[in-house]
C-alpha positions in Angstrom: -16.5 -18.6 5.9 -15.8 -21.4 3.1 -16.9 -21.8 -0.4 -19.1 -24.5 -1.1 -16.7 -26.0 -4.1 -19.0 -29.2 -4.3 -22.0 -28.4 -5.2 -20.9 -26.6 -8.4 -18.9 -29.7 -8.9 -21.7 -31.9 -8.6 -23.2 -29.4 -11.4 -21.1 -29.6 -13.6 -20.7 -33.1 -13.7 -24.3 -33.4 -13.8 -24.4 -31.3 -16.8 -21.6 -33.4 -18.4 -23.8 -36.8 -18.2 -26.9 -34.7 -19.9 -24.7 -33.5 -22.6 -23.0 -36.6 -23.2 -26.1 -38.7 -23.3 -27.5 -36.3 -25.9 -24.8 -36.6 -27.7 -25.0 -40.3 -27.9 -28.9 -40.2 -28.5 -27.5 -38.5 -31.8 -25.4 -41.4 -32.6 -28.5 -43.6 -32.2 -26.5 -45.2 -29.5 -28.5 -46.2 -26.0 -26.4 -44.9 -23.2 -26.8 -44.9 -19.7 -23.7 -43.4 -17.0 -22.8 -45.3 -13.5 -20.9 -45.2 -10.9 -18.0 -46.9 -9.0 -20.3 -48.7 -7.3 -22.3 -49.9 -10.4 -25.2 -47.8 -9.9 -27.2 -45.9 -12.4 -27.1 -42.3 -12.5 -28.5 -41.5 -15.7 -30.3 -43.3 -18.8 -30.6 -41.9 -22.1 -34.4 -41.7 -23.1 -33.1 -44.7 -26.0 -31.8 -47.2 -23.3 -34.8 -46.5 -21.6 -36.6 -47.3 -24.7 -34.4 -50.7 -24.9 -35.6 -51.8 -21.5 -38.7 -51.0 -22.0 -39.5 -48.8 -18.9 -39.3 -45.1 -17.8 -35.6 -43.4 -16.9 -37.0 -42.4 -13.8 -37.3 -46.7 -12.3 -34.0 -47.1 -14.4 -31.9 -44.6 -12.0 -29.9 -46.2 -8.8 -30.4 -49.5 -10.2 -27.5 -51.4 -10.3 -26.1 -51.7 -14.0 -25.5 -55.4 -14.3 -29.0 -56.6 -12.4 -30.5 -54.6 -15.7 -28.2 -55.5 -18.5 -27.1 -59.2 -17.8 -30.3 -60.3 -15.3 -27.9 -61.3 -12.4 -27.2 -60.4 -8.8 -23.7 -59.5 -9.0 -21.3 -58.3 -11.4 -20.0 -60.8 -14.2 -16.6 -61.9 -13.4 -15.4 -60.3 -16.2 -17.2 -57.1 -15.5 -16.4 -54.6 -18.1 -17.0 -51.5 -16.0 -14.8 -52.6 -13.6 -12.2 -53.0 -15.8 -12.5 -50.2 -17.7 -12.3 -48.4 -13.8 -9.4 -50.3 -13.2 -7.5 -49.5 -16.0 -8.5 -45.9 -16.8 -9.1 -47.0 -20.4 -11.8 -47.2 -22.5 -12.8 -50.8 -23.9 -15.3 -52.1 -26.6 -16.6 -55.5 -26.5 -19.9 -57.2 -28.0 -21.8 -59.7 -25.5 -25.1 -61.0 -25.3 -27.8 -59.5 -23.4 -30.7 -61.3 -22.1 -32.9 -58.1 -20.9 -32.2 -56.0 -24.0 -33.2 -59.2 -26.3 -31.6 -61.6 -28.5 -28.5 -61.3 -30.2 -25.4 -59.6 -30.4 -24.9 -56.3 -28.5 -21.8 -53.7 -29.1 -21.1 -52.1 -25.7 -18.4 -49.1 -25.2 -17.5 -48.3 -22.0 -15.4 -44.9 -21.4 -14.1 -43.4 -18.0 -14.9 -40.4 -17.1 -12.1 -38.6 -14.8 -12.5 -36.1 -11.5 -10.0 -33.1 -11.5 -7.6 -35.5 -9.3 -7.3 -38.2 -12.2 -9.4 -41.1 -10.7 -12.3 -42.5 -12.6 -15.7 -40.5 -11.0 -17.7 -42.9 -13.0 -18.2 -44.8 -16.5 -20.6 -44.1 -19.4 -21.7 -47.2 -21.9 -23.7 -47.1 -25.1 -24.9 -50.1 -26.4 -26.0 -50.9 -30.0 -27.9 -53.7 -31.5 -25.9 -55.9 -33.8 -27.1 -57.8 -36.9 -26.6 -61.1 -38.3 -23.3 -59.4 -40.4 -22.3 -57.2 -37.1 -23.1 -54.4 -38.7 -25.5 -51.6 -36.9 -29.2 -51.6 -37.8 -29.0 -47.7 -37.4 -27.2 -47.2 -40.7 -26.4 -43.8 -40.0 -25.2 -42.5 -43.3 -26.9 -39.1 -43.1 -28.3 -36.8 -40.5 -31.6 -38.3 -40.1 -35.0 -35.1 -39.7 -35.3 -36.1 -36.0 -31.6 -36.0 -35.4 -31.1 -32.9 -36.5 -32.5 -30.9 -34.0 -30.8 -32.7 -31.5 -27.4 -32.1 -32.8 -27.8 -28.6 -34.1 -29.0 -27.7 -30.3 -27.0 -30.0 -28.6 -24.6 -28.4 -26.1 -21.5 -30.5 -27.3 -20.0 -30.3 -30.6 -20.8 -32.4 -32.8 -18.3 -33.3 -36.4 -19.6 -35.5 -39.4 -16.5 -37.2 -41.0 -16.9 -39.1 -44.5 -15.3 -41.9 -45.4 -11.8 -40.0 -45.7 -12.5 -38.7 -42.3 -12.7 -35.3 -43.9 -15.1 -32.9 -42.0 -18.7 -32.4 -44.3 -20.3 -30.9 -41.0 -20.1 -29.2 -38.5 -23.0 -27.9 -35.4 -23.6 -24.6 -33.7 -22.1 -25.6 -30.6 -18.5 -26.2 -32.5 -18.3 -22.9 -34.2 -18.8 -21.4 -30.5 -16.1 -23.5 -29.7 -13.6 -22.6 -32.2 -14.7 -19.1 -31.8 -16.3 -18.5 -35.6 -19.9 -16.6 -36.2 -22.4 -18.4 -37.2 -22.8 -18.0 -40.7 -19.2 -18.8 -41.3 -17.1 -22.1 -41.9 -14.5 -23.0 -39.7 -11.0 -24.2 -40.4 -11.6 -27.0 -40.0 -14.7 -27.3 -42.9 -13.8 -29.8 -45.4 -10.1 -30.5 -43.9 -8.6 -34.0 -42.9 -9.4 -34.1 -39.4 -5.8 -35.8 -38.9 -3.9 -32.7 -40.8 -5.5 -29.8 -38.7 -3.1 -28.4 -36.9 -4.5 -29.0 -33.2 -4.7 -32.6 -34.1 -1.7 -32.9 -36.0 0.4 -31.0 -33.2 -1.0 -32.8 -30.4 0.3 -36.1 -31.8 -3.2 -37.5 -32.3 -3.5 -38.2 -35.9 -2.9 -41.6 -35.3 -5.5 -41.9 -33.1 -8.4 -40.3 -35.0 -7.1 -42.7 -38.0 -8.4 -45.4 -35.9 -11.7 -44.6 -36.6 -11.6 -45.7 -40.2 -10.7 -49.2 -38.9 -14.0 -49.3 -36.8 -13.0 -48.6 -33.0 -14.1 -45.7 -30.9 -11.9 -43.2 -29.8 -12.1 -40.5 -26.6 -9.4 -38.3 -25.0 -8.6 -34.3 -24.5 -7.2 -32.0 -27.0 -5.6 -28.4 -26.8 -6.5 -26.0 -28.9 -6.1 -22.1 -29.8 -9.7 -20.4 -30.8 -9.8 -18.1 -33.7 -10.2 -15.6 -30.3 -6.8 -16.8 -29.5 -8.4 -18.5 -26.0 -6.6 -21.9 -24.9 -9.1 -24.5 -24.9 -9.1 -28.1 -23.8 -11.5 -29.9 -25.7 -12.7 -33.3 -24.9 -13.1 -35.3 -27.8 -15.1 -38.3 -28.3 -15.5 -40.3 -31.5 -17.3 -43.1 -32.7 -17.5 -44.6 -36.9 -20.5 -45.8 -38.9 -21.1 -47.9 -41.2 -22.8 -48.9 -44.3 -23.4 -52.2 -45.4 -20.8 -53.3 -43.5 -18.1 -50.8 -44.6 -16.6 -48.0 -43.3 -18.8 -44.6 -44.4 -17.7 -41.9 -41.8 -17.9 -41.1 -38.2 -18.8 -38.4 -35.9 -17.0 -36.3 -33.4 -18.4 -34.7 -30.4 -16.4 -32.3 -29.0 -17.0 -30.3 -25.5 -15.0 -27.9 -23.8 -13.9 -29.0 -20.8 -10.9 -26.0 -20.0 -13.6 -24.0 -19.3 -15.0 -25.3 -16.2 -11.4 -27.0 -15.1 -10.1 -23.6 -15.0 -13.1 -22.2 -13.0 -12.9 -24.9 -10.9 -9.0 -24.6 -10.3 -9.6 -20.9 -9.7 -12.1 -21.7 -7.0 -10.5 -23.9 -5.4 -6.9 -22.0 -5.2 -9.2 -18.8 -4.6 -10.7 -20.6 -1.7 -7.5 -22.0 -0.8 -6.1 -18.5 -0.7 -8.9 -16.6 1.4 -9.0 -19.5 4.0 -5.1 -18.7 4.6 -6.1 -15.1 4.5 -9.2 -16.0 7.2 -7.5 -17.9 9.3 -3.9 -16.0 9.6 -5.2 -12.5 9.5 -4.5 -11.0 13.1 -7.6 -8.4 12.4 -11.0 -9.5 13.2 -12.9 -10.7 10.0 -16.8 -11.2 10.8 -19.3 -11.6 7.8 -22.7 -11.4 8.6 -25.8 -12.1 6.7 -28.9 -9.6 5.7 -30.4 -10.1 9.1 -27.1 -9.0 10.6 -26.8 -12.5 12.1 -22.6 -14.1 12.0 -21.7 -16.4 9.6 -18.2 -16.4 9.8 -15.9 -15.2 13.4 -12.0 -15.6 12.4 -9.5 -16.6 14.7 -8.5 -12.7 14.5 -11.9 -12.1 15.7 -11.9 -15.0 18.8 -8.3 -12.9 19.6 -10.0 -9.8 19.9 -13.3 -10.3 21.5 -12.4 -13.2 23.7 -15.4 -15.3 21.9 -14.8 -18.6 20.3 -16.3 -18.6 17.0 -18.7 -21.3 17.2 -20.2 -19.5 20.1 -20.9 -16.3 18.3 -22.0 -18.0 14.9 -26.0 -17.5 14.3 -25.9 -14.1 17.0 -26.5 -11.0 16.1 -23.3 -8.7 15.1 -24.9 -5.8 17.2 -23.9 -7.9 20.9 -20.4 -6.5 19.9 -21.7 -2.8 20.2 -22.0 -0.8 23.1 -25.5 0.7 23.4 -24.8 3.4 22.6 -23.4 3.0 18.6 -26.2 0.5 18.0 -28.6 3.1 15.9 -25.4 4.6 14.3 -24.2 0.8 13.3 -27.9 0.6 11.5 -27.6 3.9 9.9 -23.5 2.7 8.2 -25.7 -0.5 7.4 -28.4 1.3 5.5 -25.7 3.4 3.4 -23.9 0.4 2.8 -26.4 -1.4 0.8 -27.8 1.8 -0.8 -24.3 2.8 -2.1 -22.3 0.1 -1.8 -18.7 0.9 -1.9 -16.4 0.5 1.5 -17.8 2.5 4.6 -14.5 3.3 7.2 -15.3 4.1 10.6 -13.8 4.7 13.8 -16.4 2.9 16.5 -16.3 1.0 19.7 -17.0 -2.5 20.6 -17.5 -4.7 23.5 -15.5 -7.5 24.1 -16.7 -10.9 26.1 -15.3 -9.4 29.7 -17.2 -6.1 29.0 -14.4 -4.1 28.5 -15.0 -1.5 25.6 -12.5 -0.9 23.0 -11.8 1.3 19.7 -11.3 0.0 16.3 -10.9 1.3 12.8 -13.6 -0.6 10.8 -14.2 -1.7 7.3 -17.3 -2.3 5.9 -18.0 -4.1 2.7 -21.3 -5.6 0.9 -21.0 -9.7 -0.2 -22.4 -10.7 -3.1 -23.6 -13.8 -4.8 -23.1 -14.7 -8.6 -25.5 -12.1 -10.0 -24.2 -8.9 -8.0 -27.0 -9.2 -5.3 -25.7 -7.9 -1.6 -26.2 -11.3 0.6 -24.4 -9.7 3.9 -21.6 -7.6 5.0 -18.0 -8.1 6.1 -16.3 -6.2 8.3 -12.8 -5.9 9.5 -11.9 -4.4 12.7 -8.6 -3.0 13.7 -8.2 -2.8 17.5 -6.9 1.4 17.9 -7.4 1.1 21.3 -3.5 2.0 22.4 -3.4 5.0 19.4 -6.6 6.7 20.3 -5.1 7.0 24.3 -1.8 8.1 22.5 -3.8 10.4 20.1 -5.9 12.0 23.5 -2.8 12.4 25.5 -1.2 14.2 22.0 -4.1 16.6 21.4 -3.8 16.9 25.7 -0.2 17.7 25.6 -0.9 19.9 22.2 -3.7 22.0 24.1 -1.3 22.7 27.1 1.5 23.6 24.5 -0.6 25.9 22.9 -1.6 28.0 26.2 2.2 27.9 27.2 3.4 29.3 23.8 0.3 32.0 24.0 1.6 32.7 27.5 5.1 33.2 26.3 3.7 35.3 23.9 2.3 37.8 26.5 4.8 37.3 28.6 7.6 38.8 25.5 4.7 41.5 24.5 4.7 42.4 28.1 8.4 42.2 29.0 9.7 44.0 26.0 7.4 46.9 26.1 8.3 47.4 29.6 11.8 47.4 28.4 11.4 50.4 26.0 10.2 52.6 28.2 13.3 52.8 30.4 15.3 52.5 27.3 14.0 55.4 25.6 14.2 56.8 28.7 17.9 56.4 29.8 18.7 57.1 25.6 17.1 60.5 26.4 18.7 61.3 29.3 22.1 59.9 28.4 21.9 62.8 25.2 21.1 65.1 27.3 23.9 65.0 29.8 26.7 63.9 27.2 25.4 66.8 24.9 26.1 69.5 28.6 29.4 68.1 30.1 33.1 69.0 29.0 34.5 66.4 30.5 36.1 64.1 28.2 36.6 61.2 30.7 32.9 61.5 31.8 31.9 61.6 28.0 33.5 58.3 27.1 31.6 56.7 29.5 28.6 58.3 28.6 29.6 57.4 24.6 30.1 53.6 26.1 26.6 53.7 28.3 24.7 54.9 25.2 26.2 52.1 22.6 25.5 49.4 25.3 22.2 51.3 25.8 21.2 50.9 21.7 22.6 47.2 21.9 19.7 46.5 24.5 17.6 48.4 22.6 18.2 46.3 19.3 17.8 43.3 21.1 14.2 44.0 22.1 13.3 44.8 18.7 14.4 41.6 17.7 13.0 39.5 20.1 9.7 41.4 19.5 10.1 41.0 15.5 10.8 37.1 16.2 7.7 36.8 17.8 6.1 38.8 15.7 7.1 36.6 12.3 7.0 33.2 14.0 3.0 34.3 15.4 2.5 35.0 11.5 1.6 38.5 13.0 4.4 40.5 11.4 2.9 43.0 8.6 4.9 44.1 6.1 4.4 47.3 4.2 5.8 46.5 0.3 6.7 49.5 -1.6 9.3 50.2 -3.9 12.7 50.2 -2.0 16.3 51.7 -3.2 18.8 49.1 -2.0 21.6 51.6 -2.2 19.9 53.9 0.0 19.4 51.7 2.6 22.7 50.3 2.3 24.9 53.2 2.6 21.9 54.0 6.0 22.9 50.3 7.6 26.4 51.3 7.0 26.0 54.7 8.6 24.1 53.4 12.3 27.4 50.9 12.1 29.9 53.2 11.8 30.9 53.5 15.4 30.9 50.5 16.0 32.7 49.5 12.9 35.4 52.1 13.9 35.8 50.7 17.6 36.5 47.4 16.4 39.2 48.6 13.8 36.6 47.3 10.9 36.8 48.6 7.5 33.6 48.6 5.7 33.5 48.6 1.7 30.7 49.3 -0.7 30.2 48.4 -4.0 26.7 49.4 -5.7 26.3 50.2 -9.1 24.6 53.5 -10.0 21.9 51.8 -12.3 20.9 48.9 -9.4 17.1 48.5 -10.0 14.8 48.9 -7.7 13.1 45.7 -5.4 9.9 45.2 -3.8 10.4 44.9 -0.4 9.5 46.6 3.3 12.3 49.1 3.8 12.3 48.4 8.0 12.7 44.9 7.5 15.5 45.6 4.4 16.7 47.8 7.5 16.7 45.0 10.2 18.0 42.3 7.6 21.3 44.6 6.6 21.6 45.5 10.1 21.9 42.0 11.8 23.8 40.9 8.3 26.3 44.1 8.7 26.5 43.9 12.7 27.7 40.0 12.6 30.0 40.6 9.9 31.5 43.2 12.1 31.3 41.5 15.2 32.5 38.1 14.4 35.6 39.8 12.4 39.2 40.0 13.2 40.5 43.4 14.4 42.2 45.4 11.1 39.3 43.4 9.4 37.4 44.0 6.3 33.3 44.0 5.6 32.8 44.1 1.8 28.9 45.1 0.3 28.2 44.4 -3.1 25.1 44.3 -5.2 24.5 42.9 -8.5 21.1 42.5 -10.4 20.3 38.7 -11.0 17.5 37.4 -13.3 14.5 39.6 -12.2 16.2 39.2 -8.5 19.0 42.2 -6.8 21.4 39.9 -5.2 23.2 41.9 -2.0 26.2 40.3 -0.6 27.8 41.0 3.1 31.1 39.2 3.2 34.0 39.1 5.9 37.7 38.1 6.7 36.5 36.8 10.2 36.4 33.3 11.6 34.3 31.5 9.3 31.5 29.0 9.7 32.7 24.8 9.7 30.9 23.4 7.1 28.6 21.0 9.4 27.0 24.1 10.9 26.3 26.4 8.1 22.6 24.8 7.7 21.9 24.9 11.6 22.9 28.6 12.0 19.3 29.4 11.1 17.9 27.7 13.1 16.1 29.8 16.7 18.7 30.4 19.5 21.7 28.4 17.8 25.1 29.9 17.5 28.5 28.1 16.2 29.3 26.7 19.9 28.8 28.4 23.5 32.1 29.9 23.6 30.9 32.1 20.4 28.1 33.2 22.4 30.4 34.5 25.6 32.8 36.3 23.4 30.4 37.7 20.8 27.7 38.2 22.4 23.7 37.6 20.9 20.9 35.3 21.6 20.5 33.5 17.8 17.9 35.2 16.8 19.6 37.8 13.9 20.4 35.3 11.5 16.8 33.5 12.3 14.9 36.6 11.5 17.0 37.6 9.0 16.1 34.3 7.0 12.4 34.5 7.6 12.4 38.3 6.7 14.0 37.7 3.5 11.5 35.2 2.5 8.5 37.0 3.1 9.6 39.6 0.8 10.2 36.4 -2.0 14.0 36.1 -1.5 16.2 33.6 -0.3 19.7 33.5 1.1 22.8 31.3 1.6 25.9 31.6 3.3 29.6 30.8 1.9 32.0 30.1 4.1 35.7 28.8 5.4 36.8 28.4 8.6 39.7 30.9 9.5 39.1 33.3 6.4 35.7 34.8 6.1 31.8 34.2 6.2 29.6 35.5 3.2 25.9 36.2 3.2 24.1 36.3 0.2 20.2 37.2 0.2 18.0 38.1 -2.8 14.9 40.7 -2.9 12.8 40.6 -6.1 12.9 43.7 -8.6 9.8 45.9 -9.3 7.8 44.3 -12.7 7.5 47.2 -15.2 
């Protein structure tokens, strides 16, 4: 899809010769523009008036078969020399067709954006017997008027002292000044304002007093602080011979350089985009018929572009997302905006594929939707990766709600025979003397609550990592439930040679909390401390009351945590290494729970640690508001 970059080229110059030749029909000046080739483009309605027939049998004749009566170009042929040079010239000749006498011709080149002359413009005036111009234009005659306050260039009266007396419409615009108003340059020396004077051209406008015509470009800043680049073009009167003035017209020509520069590097741009873009870009027209297939879109389909150019965008759809590809169409031009939309399309060996696409409206100059464009994304390989993921997530899910069951099932069949041998184990240690017999009955029961404790936790895990855990919050005395966790670890404390210290100050505040799960999270806290500590140990509780927060910590002189580990240890099922787990026992849930429990109550806790000296848990429970 290109930008046609000519034709508004072709307009603009087109629009140049118009406002040129009005310009010149202000300076009483016949003018008539031609090309390379010395063909007439365009008369002024004076010149026309000189030769004594209509513009319209003046155009495409050649210039010199009109001007001089021959069938070639003079040999010194001044439009060729001014197209040679690339410099304006002025020169007074006879010519036969225009009548007798002396006529003063200016020929000026006229430039394309590359710097070679696109064609030549030439005003002619009638010279009298003292080469002076019949037109004495010393004022700004009724039926001139008009014509230079509406003409679309600028147009500057000088006087004698090439001072500026006037000014038209069009040069206020320019300069950027309302209407009522003066510019700057009102009643200055055109060779001492600024833009002039700074772009070394005072010289050149001086030239004017001494009778020769003058053209070129100019820079300038408007009072809207806009860079301009005016083209200037100048020509002096006279008045009985002598020197009276001149006038200026003046046209912007930055404006439509710059657009056209912008076009052009725009266009430049969007073909590099087009043409390197390993998407498929496809613009269609309102009839949904392709205008434009980039090589993206050959990749993809397997269709060469000039093959699919003037079909229909829907023989890329499968039947089937035809009426759905009408219905993103109709929303697309009601809204506008960008529609995004996962679809299929058929490519040229029938094979069907999924792409992300883009859809956007094209517009002309005046915001009016002249088609669509559409970029497609082939997601063919991600949406078999995304099936087989939501496949593999499915079976995942029915495996974790199977080992769900399967733990709800297995543990509560575990209670039942621990309660059971708990019971019994009482019973018959609370009815024999024998001291031998009741050790082992003493042992049998502790390794009975250890199984016991470990169903509960695997049944809590479950519970809290289901999100099925409920927690009954109520105001809970940490120091009651301390000195209980310390009491159900006593034995066990006591086999191991464990000392266990408490430290709770009499005021502690109260915290919200569950009191089971304060239970289970001082139990498995108190029971590793106890269990991962050296004989003759010691387990320290203390309790503190923190900034709205009770802080409780459980520390222990056993055989610390390496550093790299201390952030893994709550993590499911992890313990320091697999020797730990042989000699201490556990399945790496405790900690795991523990961390969860404590945050659903609106703690936290961290651990402190050294290798060799000690481990210290610190978890936090939130104090009652009053």
């Amino acid at each position: 899809m290109a930008l046609n970059l000519k034709e508004t080229g072709d307009n603009v110059v087109q629009d140049q010769k118009v406002d040129w030749s009005e310009a010149l029909e202000a300076l009483g000046a016949g003018a008539f523009i031609v090309d390379k080739g010395h063909n007439i483009l365009h008369v002024s309605p004076l010149f026309a008036k000189m030769m004594g027939r209509p513009p319209e049998e003046l155009i495409g004749k050649k210039c010199y078969a009109l001007v001089h009566g021959t069938n070639r170009p003079p040999e010194r042929c001044p439009s060729k020399k001014t197209t040679d040079t690339k410099l304006p010239l002025t020169l007074e000749m006879e010519a036969p067709n225009l009548g007798r006498g002396q006529f003063k011709f200016t020929i000026a080149p006229v430039l394309d954006s590359r710097g070679a002359v696109k064609w030549t413009s030439h005003t002619i005036q009638k010279m009298s017997d003292n080469g002076t111009s019949p037109n004495k234009i010393n004022r700004l005659q009724p039926q001139s008027d008009e014509i230079i306050k509406h003409s679309p260039v600028g147009i500057l009266k000088l006087d004698k002292n090439l001072k500026v007396t006037y000014e038209n419409p069009r040069v206020k615009k320019i300069l950027g000044v309302w209407k009522h108003m003066d510019s700057e340059w009102m009643g200055n020396d055109i060779r001492m304002i600024p833009e002039v004077s700074n772009a070394g051209l005072s010289e050149t406008f001086d030239t004017l007093s001494a009778g020769r015509e003058i053209h070129g470009e100019m820079p300038i800043i408007s009072a809207e602080d806009r860079e301009l680049l005016l083209h200037y073009a100048g020509t002096p009167l006279f008045e009985n011979g002598r020197f009276s003035g001149a006038l200026i017209a003046l046209d912007d020509r930055g404006g439509w350089k710059t657009a056209k520069k912008k076009l052009t590097s725009g266009q430049v741009f969007f073909d590099r985009v087009f043409a390197s873009a390993p998407d498929a870009i496809i613009t269609v027209d309102l009839n949904d018929d392709i205008t434009s297939f980039s090589p993206g879109a050959e990749k993809l389909f397997g269709y060469p572009s000039q093959e699919m150019i003037g079909r229909s965008i829907l023989d890329l759809y499968p039947k089937r997302t035809k009426r759905a590809r009408n219905g993103w169409r109709e929303t697309l031009l009601d809204k506008g905006g960008v529609e995004r939309i996962r679809t299929k399309h058929v490519r040229s060996d029938g094979k069907t594929i999924s792409v992300s696409l883009s859809l956007s409206l094209l517009k002309d100059g005046d915001s009016e939707p002249v088609g669509i464009v559409g970029i497609s994304h082939d997601i063919t390989k991600e949406v078999k990766v995304e099936r087989e993921l939501k496949k593999a997530l499915k079976e995942l899910k029915e495996l974790d709600q199977m080992k769900d069951e399967f733990l709800q099932n297995v543990t509560h069949e575990f209670r039942t025979p621990i309660t059971a041998m708990l019971t019994t184990n009482r019973l018959i240690k609370d009815s024999v003397s024998d001291e031998k017999l009741g050790k082992l009955l003493e042992l049998n029961e502790r390794s009975t609550w250890r199984l016991n404790r470990l169903v509960g936790a695997i049944l809590d895990y479950a519970k809290v990592e289901k999100g099925t855990m409920e927690l009954k919050t109520t105001a809970v005395d940490l120091a009651f439930e301390v000195g209980d966790a310390v009491s159900n670890l006593k034995s066990l404390s006591e086999e191991q040679g464990i000392r266990i210290t408490v430290q709770v100050p009499h005021n502690l505040p109260e915290v919200m909390g569950d009191p089971e799960a304060v239970q289970i999270i001082l139990g498995n806290l108190l029971n590793n401390a106890v269990k991962f500590n050296r004989p003759g140990g010691v387990v320290d509780i203390s309790t503190c009351e923190k900034g709205g927060f009770v802080e409780v910590a459980v520390a222990d002189t056993g055989i610390g945590i390496p550093k790299g580990e201390r952030k893994r240890i709550f993590e499911s099922f992890y313990q320091v290494d697999g020797t730990t787990t042989r000699r201490y026992d556990g399945t790496g849930l405790g900690l795991v729970l523990t961390k969860k429990l404590v945050e659903l109550q609106g703690g936290s806790i961290a651990v402190e640690s050294e290798v060799g000296k000690g481990s210290s848990f610190i978890f936090t429970l939130p104090t009652i508001e009053l």
